[in-house]
N, C-alpha and C positions, 0 to 999 in steps of 0.2 A: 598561568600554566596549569596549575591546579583543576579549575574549571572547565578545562578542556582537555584534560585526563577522567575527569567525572562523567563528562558528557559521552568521551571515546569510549566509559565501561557501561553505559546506560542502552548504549544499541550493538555491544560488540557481540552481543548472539540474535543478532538481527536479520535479518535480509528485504530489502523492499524489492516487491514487484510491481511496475508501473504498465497501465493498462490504458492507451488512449483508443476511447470511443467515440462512436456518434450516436448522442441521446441515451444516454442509461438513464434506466427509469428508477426512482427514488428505491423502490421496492427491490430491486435488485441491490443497489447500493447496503438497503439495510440486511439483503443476507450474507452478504461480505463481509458486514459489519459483524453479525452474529456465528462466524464462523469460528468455531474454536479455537484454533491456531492463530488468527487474525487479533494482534494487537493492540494498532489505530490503521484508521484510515482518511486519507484527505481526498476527496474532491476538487477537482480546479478546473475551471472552464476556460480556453483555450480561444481562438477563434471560431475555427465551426465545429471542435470536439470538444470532447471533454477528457480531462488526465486524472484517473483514477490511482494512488499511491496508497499502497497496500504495504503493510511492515507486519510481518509475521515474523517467525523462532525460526533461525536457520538453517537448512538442511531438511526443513517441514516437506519441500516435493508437494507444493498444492497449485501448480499451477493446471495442471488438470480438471482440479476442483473448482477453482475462478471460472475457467470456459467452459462448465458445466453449468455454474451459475451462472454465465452472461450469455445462454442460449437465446438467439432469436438478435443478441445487440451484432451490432457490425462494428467489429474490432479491426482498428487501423495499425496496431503497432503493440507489442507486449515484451515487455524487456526487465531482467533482473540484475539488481546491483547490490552495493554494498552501501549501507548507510551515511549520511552525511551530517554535521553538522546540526541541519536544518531537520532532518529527520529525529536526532536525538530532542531537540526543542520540540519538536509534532509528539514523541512518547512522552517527553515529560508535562508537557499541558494537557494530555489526555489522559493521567492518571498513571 
């Protein structure tokens, strides 16, 4: 129970936004990466997309900023939630 009060205070000012594309190109990826607000970010390849999970500071309002940066990709789906489990393990192996 401990462990998973640690984990609940590690992303509770979190928010990820999930951004499934077709073909983002690396370079794009890394200015998402290098985006102030921006956290961590995971990459996952799907069958013919790709699920980009973005975990930024909650209340940041950068989803504007994402599809400024992902001009030109063809965005299938973009969706914001609230942290998981699995999210807290992604912030805490990325530093």
């Amino acid at each position: 129970m401990i462990l998973l009060s640690v984990l609940k205070k590690i992303v509770a000012n979190l928010e990820v936004v999930e951004i499934e594309c077709f073909g983002i190109p690396v370079d794009i990826v890394e200015r998402i990466k290098s985006h102030p607000s921006v956290l961590a970010v995971n990459l996952e390849k799907l069958d013919q997309t790709q699920l980009l999970q973005i975990q930024a500071a909650a209340g940041s309002e950068l989803i504007q900023d994402f599809l400024r940066i992902l001009d030109g990709v063809q965005v299938r789906r973009l969706v914001t939630r609230q942290p998981t489990l699995e999210d807290a393990y992604v912030k805490l192996m990325s530093g």
